[in-house]
C-alpha positions as CSV (number, residue, x, y, z in Angstrom):
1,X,74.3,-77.1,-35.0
2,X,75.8,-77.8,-31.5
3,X,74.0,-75.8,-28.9
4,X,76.2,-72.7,-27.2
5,X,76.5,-73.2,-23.4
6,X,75.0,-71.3,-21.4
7,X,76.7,-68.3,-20.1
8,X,75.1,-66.4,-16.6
9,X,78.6,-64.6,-16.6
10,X,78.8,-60.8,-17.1
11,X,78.6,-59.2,-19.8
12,X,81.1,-56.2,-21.0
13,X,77.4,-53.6,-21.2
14,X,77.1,-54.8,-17.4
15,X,77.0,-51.2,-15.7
16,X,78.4,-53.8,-12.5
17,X,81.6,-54.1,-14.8
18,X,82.4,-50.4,-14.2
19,X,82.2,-50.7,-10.6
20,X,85.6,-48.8,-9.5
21,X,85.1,-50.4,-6.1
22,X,82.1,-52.7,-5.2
23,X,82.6,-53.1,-2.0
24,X,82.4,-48.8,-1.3
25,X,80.0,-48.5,-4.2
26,X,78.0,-51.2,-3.4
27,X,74.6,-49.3,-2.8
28,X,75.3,-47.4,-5.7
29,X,74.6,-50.4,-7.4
30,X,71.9,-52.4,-6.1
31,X,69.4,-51.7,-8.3
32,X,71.5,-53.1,-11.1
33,X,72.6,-55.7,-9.1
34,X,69.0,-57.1,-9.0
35,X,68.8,-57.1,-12.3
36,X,71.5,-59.0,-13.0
37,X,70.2,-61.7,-10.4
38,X,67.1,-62.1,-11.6
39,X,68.4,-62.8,-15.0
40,X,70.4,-65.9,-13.6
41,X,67.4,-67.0,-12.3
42,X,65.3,-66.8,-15.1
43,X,68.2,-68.5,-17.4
44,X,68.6,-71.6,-15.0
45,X,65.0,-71.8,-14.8
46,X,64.2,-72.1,-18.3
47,X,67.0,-73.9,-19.5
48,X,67.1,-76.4,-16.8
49,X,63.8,-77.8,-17.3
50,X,64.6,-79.9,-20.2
51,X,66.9,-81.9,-18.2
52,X,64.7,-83.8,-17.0
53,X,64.6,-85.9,-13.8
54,X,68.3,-85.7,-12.3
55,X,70.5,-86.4,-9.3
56,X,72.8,-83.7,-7.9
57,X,76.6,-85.7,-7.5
58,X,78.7,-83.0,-4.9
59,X,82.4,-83.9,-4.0
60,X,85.8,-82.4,-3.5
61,X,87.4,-80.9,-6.5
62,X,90.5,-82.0,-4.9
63,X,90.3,-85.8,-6.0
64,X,92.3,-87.1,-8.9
65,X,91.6,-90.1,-10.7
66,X,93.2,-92.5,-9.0
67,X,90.9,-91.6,-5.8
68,X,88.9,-94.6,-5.0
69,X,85.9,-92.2,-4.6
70,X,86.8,-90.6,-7.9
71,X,86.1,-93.8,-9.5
72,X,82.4,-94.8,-7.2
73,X,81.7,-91.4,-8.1
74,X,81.9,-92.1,-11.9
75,X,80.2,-95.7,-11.7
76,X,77.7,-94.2,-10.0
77,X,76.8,-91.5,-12.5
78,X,77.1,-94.3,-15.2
79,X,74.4,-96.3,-13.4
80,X,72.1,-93.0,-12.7
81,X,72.3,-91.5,-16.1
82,X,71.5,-95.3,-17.7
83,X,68.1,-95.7,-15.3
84,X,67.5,-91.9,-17.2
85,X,68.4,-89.6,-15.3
86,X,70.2,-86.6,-15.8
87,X,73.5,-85.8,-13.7
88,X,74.0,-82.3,-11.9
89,X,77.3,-81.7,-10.2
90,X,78.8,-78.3,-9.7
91,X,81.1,-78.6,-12.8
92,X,84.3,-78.1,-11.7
93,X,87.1,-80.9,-11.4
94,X,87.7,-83.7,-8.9
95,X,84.6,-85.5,-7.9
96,X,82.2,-83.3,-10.1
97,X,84.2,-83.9,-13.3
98,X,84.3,-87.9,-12.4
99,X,80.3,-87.9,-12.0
100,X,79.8,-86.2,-15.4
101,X,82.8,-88.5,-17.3
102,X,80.3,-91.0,-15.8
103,X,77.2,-89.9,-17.2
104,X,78.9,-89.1,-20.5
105,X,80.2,-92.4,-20.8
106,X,77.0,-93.7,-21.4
107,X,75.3,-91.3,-23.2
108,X,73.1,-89.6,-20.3
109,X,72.4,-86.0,-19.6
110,X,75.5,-84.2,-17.8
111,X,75.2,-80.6,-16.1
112,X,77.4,-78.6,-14.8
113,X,76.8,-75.7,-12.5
114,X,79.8,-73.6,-12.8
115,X,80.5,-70.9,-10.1
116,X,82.6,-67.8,-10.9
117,X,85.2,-67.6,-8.4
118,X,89.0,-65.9,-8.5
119,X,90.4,-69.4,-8.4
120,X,87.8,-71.4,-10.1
121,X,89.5,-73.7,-13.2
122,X,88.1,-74.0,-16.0
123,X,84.4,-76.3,-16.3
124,X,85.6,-80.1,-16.3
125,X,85.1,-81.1,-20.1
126,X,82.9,-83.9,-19.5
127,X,80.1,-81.5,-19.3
128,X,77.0,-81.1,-22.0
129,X,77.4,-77.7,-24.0
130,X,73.5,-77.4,-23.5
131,X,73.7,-77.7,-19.9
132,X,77.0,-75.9,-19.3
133,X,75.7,-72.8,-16.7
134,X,78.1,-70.1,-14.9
135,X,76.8,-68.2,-12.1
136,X,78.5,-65.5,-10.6
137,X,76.1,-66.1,-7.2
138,X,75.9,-68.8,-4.8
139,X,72.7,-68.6,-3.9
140,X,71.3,-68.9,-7.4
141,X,73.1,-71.8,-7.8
142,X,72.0,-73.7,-4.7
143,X,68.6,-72.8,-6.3
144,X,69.3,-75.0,-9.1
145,X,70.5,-77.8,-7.3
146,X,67.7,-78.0,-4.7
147,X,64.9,-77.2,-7.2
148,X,65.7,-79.5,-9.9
149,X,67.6,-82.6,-8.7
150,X,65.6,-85.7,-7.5
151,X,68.2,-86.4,-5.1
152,X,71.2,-85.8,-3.8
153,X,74.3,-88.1,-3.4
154,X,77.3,-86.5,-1.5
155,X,80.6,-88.2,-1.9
156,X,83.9,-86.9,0.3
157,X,84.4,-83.3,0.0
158,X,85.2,-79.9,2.1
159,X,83.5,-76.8,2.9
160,X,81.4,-76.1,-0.1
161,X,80.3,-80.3,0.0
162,X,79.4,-79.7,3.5
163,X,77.2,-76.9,3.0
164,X,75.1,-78.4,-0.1
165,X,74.4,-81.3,2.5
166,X,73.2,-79.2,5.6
167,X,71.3,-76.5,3.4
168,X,69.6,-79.5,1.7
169,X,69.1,-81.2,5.2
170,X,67.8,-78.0,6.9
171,X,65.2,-77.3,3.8
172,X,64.3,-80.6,3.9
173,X,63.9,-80.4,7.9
174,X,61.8,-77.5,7.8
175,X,59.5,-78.2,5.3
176,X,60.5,-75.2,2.6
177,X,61.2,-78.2,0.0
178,X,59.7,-81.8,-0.7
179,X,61.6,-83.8,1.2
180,X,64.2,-86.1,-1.2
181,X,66.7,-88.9,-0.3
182,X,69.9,-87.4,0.5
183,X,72.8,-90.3,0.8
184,X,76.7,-89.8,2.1
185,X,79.1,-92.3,0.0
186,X,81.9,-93.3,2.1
187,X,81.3,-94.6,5.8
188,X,85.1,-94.2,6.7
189,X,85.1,-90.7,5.8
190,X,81.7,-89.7,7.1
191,X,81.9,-91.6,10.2
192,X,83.6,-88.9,12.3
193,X,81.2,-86.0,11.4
194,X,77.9,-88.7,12.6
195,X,79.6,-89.5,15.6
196,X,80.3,-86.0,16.4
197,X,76.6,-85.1,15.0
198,X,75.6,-87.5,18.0
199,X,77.6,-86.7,20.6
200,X,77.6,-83.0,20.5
201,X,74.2,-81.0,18.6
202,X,72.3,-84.5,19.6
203,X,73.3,-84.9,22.9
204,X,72.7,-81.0,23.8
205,X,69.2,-81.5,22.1
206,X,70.3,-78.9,18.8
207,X,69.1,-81.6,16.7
208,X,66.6,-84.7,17.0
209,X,67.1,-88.3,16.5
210,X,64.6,-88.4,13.5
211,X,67.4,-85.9,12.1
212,X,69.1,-88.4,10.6
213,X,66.6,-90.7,9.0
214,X,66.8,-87.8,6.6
215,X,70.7,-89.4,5.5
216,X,71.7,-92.6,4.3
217,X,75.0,-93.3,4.7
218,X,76.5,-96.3,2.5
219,X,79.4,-97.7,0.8
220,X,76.5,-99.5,-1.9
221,X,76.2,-97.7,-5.0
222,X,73.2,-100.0,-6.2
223,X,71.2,-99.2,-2.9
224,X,71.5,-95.8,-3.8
225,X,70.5,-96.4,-7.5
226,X,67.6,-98.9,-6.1
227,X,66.7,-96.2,-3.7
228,X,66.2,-93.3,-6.1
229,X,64.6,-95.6,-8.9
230,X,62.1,-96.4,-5.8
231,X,61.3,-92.8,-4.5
232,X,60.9,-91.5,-7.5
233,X,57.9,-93.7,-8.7
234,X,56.3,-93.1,-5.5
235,X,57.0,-89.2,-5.7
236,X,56.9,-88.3,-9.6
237,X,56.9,-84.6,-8.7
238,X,59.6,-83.0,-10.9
239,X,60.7,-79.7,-9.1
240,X,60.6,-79.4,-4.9
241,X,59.3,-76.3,-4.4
């Protein structure tokens, strides 16, 4: 029997779903609130496990398939998920939905982390029913991400692919996480945020230069591959943190 997907979303017994207005009634409901938290936690954590080793893909949603980083983006999910790896991406369309066609192509492991939003589509169909999660919080989700993926690999994207990159860099900076390789795809596009990193937060001492040996940015999909496949025999640690 094919496995249900998981659902964090709320449920219609959810005293939150009677809320008349959350944002007067807030503290009213905080208690319950906490609840509901906690249980998207303990959902990700225990259905995540089984995924195994796995690389979080992030990228615009805006990207259609005949984006040239649409396509990397799905090559490069092909060749992750064929070295054994699982694929995380955040499960919506555009880059996400590219990097888990990829990983279903070849019959590797394809999560989606599915955020409830007012203008969120649907989850991209390319995404295993086992590993199909909907959080209704942010922050639980970036849990996922950071705790499970053995890497991240950021292609083109806005806001939301920015901050995966600089919460992962900061945990990774300060030591709350084991550090893992975090690479940019795309030196045209990521060129002007480096050069601004250098010339601005650098220059004004806001960041050091050892900053960004945490980042490798490329245009090489198989250096990425190459360079995953070799930190993870030398780190075989599973979770970072």
């Amino acid at each position: 029997m094919e496995s249900k997907p998981t659902s964090l979303t709320r449920k219609n017994s959810d005293p939150l779903s009677t809320m008349p207005n959350p944002l007067i009634h807030s503290h009213e409901w905080d208690a319950w609130r906490l609840f509901r938290i906690l249980s998207e936690f303990v959902d990700g954590f225990e259905n995540m496990l089984s995924l195994g080793p796995s690389v979080a893909i992030f990228g615009g949603s805006q990207a259609l398939g005949d984006n040239p980083y649409y396509q990397q983006a799905a090559v490069l999910a092909s060749k992750i998920a064929k070295k054994g790896f699982g694929v995380i991406t955040g499960g919506g369309p555009g880059m996400m939905e590219a990097a888990n066609e990829g990983a279903q192509a070849v019959g590797g492991k394809s999560c989606g982390l599915c955020i409830d939003l007012p203008t969120e589509e649907k989850p991209n169909p390319f995404i295993d029913q086992k590993y199909l999660f909907k959080f209704r919080y942010f922050f639980v989700r970036k849990v996922m991400f950071v705790r499970y993926a053995q890497a991240f690999v950021v292609f083109p994207g806005g806001f939301g692919t920015l901050d995966e990159l600089f919460e992962a860099l900061t945990l990774i900076k300060t030591k709350k996480i084991a550090s893992f390789p975090v690479y940019m795809v795309g030196k045209a596009f990521w060129s002007g945020l480096l050069d601004w990193l250098k010339t601005s937060p650098l220059h004004q001492h806001y960041i050091e230069p050892e900053d960004f040996k945490l980042i490798t940015v490329t245009d090489d999909l198989d250096e990425v591959v190459d360079s995953i496949m070799r930190h993870c025999s030398e780190n075989p640690v599973r979770e970072n943190f």
